[in-house]
Z-matrix of the N, CA and C atoms (Angstrom, degrees):
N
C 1 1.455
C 2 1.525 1 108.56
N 3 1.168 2 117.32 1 98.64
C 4 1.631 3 118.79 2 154.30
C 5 1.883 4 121.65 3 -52.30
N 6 1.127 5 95.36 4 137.03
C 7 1.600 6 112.68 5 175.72
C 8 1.628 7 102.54 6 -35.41
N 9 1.388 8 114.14 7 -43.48
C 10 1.421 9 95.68 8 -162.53
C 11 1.810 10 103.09 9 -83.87
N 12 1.194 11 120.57 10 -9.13
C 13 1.333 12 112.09 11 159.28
C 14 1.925 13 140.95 12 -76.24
N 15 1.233 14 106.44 13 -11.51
C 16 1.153 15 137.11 14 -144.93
C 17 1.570 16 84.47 15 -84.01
N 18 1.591 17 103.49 16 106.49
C 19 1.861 18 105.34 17 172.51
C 20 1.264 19 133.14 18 -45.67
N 21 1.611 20 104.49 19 -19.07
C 22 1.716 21 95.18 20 -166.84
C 23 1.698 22 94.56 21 -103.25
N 24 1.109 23 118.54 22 -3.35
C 25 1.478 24 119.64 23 177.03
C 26 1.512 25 116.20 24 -77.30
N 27 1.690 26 93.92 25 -11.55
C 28 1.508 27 96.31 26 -165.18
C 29 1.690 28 110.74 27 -107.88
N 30 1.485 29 73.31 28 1.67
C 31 2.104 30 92.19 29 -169.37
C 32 1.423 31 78.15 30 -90.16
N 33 1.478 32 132.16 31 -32.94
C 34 1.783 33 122.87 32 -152.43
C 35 1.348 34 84.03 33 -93.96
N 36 1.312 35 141.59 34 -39.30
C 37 0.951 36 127.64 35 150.75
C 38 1.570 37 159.42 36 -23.44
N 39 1.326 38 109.50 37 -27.08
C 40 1.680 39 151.58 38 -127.36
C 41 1.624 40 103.28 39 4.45
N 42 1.068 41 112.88 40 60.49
C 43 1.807 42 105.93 41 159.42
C 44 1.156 43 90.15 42 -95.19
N 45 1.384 44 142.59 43 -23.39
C 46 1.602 45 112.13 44 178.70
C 47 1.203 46 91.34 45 -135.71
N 48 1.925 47 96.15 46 154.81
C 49 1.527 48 99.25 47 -170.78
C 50 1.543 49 111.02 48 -90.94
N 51 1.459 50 117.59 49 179.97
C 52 1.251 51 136.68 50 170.44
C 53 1.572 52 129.55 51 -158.36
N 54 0.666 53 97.27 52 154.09
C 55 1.766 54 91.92 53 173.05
C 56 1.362 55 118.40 54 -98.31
N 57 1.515 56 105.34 55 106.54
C 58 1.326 57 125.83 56 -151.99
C 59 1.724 58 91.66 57 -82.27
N 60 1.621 59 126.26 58 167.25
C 61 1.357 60 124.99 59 150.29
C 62 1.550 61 107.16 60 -143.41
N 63 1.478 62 110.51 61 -3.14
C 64 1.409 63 98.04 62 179.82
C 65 1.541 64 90.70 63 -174.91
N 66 1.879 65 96.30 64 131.51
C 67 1.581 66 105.18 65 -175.39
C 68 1.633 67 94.26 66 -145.58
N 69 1.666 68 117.66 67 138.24
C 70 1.197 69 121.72 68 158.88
C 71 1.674 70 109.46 69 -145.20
N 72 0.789 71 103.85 70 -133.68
C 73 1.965 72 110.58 71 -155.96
C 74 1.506 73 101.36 72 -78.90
N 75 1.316 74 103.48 73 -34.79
C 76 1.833 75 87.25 74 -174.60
C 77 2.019 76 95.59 75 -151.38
N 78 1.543 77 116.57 76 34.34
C 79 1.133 78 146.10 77 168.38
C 80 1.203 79 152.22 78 -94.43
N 81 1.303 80 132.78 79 61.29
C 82 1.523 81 96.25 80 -162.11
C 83 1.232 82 122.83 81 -116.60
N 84 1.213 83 169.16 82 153.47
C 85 1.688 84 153.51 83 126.57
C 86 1.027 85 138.06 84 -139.42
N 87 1.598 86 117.98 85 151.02
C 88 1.170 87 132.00 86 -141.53
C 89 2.321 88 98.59 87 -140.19
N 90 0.968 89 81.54 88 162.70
C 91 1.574 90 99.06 89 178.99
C 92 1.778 91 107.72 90 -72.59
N 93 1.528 92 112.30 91 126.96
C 94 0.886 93 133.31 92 -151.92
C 95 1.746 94 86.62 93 -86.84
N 96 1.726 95 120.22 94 126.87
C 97 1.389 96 110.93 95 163.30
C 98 1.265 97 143.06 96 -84.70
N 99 1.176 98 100.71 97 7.87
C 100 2.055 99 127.17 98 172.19
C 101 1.773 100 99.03 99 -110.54
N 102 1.203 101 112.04 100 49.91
C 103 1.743 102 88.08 101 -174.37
C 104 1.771 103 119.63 102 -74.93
N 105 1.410 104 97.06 103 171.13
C 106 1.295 105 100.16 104 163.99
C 107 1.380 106 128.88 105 -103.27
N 108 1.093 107 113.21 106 -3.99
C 109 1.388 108 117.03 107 147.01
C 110 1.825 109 90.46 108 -155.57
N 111 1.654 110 100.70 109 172.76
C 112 1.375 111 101.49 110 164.74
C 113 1.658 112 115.26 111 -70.28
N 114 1.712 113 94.50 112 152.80
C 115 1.810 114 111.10 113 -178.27
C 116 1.520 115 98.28 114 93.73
N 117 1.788 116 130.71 115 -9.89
C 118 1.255 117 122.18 116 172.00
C 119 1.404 118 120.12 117 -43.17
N 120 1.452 119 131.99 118 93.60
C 121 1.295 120 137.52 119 161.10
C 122 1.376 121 121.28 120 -56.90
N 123 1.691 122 108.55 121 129.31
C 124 1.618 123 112.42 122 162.70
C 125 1.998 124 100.88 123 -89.46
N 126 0.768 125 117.36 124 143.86
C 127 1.809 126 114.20 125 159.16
C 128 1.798 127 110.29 126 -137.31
N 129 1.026 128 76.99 127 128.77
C 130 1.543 129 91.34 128 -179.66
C 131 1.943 130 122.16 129 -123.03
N 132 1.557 131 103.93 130 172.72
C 133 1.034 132 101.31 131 166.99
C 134 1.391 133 109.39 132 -100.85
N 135 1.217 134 125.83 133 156.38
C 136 1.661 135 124.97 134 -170.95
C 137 1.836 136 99.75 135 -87.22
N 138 1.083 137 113.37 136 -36.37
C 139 1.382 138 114.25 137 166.65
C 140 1.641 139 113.58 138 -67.21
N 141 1.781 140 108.73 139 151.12
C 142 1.500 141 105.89 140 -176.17
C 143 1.219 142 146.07 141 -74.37
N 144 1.296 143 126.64 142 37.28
C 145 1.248 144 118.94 143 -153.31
C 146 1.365 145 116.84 144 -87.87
N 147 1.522 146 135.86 145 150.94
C 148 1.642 147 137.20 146 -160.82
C 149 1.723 148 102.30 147 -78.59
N 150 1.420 149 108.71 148 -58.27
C 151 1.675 150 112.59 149 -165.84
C 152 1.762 151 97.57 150 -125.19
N 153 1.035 152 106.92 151 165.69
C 154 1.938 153 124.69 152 -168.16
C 155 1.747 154 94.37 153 -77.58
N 156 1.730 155 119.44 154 -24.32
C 157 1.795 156 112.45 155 178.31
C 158 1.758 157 98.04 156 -80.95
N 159 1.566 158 121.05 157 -19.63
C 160 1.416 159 125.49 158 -172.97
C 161 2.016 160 93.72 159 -103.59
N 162 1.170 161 124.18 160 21.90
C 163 0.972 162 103.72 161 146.82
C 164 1.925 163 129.13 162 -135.39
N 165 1.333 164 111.41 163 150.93
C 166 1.889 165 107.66 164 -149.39
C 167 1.724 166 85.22 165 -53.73
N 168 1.652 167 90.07 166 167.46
C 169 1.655 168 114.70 167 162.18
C 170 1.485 169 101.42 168 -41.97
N 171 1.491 170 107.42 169 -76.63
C 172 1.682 171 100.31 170 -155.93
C 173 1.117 172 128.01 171 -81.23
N 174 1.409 173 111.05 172 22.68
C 175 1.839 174 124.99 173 158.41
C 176 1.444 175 113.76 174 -88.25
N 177 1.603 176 95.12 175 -26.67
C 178 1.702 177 98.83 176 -173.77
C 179 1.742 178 104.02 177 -99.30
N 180 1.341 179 109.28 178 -11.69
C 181 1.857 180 105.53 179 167.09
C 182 1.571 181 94.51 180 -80.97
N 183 1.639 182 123.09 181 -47.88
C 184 1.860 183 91.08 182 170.71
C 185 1.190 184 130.47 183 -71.26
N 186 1.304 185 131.84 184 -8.14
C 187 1.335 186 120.04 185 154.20
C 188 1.654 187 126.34 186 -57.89
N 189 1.022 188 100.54 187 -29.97
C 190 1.351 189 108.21 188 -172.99
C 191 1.768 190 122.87 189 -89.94
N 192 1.430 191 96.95 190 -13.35
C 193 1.208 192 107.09 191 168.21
C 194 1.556 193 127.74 192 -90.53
N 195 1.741 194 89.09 193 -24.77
C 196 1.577 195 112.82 194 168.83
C 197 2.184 196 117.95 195 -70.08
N 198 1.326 197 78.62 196 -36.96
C 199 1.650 198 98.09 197 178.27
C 200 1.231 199 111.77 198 -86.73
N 201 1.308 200 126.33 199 2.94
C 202 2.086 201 135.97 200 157.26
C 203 1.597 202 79.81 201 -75.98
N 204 1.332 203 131.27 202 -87.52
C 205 1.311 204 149.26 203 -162.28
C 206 1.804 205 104.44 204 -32.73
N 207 1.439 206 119.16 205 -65.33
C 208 0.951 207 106.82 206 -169.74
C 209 1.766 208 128.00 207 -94.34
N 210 1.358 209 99.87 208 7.85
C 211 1.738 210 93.10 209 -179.57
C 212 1.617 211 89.50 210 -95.14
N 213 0.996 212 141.04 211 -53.63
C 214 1.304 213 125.60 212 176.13
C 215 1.466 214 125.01 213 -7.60
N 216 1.816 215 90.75 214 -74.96
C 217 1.461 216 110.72 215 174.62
C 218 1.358 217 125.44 216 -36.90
N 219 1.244 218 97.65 217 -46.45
C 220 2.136 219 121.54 218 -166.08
C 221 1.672 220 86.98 219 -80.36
N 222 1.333 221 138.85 220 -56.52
C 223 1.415 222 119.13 221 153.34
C 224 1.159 223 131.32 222 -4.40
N 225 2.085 224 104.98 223 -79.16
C 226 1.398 225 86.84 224 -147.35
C 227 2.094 226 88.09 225 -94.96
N 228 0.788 227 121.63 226 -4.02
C 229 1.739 228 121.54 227 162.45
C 230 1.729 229 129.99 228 -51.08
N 231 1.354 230 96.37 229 -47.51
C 232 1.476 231 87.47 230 139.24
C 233 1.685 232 137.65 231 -145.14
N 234 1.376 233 92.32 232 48.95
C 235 1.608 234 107.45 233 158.04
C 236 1.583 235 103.60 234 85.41
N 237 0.960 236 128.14 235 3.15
C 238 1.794 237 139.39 236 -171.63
C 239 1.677 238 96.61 237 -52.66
N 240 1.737 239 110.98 238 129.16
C 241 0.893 240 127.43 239 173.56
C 242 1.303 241 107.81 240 -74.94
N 243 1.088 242 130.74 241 -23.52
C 244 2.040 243 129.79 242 174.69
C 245 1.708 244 103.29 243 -160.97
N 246 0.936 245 87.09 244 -151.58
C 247 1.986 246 98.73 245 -162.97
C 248 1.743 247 102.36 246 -161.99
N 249 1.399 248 108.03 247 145.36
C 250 1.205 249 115.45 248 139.94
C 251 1.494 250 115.75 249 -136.82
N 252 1.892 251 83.92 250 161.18
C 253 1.488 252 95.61 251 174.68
C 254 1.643 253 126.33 252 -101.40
N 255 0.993 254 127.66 253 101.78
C 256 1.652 255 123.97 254 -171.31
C 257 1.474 256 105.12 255 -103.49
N 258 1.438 257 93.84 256 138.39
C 259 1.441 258 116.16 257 160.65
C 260 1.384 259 126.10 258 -127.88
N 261 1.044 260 132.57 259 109.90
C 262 1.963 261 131.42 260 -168.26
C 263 2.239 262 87.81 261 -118.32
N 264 1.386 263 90.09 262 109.43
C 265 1.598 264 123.94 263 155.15
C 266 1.419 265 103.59 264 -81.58
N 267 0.966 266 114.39 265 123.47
C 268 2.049 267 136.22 266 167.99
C 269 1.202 268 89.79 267 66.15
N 270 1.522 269 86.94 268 177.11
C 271 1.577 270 118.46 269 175.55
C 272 1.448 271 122.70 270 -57.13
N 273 1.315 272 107.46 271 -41.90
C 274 1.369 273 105.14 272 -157.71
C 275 2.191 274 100.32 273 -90.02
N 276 1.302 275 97.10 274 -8.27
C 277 1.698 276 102.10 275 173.55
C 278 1.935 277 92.97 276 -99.25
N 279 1.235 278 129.76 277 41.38
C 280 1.619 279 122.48 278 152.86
C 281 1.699 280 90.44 279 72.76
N 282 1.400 281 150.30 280 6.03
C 283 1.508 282 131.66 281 147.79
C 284 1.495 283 115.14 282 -48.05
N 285 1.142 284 105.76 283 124.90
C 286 1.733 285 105.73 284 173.85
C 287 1.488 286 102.68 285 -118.98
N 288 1.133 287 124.74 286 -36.56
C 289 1.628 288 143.52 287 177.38
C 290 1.896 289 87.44 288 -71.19
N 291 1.361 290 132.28 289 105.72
C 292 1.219 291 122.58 290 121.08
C 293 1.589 292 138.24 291 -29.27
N 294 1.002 293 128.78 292 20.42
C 295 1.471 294 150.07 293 175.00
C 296 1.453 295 140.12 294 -117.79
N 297 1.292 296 115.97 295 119.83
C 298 1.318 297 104.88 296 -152.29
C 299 1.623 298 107.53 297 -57.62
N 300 1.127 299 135.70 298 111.72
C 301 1.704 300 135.44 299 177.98
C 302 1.592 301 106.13 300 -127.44
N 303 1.624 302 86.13 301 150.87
C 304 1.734 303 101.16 302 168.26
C 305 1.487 304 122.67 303 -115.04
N 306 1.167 305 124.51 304 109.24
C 307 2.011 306 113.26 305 174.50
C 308 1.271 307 93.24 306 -67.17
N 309 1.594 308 95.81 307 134.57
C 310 1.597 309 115.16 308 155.43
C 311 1.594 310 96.85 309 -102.41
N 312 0.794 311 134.69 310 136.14
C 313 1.419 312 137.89 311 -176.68
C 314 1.597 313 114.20 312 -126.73
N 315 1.197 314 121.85 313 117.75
C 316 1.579 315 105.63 314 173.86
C 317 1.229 316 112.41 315 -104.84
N 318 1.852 317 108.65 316 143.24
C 319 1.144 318 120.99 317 -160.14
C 320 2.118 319 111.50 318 -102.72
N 321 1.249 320 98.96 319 148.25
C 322 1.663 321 94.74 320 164.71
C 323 1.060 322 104.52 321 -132.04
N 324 1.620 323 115.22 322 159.61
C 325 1.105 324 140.21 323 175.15
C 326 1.694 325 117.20 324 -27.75
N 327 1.662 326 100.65 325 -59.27
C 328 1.353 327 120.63 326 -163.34
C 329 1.710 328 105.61 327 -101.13
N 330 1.416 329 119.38 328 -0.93
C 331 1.778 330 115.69 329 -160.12
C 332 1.261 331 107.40 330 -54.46
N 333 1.679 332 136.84 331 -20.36
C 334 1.343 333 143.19 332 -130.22
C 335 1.390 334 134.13 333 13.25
N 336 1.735 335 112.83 334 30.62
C 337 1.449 336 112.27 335 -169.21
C 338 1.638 337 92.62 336 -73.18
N 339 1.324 338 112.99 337 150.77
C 340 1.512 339 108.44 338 150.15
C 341 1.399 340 122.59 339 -126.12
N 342 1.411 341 130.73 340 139.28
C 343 1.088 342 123.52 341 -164.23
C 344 1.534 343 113.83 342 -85.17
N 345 1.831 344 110.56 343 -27.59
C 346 1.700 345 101.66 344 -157.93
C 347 1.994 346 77.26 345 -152.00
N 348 1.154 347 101.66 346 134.07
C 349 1.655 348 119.92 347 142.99
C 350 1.147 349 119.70 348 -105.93
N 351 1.311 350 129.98 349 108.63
C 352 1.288 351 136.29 350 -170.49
C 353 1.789 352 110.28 351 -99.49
N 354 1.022 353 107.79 352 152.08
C 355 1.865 354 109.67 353 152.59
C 356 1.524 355 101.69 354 -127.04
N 357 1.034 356 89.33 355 162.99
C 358 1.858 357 127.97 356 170.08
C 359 1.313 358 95.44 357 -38.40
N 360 1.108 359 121.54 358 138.83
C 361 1.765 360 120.30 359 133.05
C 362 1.442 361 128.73 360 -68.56
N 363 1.112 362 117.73 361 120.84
C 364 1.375 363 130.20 362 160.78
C 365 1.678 364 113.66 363 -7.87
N 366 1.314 365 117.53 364 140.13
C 367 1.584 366 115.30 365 170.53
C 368 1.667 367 96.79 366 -55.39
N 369 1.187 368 111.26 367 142.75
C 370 1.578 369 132.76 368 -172.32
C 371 1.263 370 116.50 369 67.71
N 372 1.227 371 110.91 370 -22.14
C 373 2.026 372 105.43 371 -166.59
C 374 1.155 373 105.96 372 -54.78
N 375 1.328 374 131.57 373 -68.63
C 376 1.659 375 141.01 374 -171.68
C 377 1.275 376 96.11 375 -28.96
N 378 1.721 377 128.46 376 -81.23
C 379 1.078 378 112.85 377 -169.68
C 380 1.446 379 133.81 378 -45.43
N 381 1.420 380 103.24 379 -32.33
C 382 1.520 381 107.66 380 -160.41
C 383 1.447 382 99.52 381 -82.53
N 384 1.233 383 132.35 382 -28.76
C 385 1.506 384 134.63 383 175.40
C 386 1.836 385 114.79 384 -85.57
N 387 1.374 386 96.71 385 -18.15
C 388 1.810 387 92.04 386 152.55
C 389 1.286 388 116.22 387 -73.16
N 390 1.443 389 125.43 388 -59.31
C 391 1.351 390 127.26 389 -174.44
C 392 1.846 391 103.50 390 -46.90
N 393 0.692 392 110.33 391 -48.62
C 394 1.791 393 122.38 392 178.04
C 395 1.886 394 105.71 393 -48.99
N 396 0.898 395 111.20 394 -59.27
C 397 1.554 396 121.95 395 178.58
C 398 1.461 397 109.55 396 -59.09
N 399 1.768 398 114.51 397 -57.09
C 400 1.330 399 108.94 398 178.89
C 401 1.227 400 105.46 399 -67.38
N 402 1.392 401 143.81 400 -38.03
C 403 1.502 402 135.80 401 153.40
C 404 1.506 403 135.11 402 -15.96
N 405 1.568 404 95.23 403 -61.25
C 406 1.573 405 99.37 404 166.84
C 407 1.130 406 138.90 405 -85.98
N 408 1.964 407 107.89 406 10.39
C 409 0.965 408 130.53 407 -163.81
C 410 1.495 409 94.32 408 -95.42
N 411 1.597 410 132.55 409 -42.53
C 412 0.963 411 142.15 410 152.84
C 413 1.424 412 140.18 411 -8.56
N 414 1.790 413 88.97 412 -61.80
C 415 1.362 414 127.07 413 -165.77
C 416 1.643 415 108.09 414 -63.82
């Protein structure tokens, strides 16, 4: 996907529309059209970047200052007992948008989405895949 194809560039753009709820200098977002429930927020940076490690610090401190601002809102608008925040980097973590984006998602009591089924780690795994992380954390 080249930049000049890239949907949300074209929403920051306005060649295509969206339903915006909150836009500033290097901010933008709009209502997600696959949601998972209604009030599902996309937020983005208006600049191009592919994944949230490929985009700078201070695009991702205004997102985050923008995303105090807007999960609140998407709360109390339609009554959401909690929220999450999702982010999927590449393909193989569910990114389909090449663009750096955040789901604000509002949550209910009863929605039954689930995000993660987890198991246990294996006797030893945990450790041995921490030591690995703080390793490359190093690196």
């Amino acid at each position: 996907m080249t930049l000049m194809d890239c949907i949300f560039c074209k929403i920051v753009a306005g060649e295509l529309p969206s339903y915006k709820v909150y836009e500033d200098e290097k901010v933008l977002a709009f209502l997600d059209i696959n949601p998972v429930n209604p009030g599902h927020t996309l937020l983005i940076p208006k600049e191009h970047y592919e994944t949230t490690l490929d985009t700078p610090d201070e695009l991702l401190q205004a997102m985050a200052a923008a995303m105090k601002k807007i999960a609140p809102a998407v709360m109390r608008a339609v009554k959401a007992d909690a929220w999450n925040l999702g982010v999927n980097n590449g393909a193989a973590a569910g990114q389909i948008v090449m663009h750096t984006h955040w789901h604000i998602i509002p949550r209910f009591a009863r929605d039954e989405h689930r995000l993660w089924r987890g198991e246990p780690y294996a006797e030893g795994e945990a450790a041995r895949v921490a030591w690995h992380i703080t390793d490359n954390i190093k690196a």
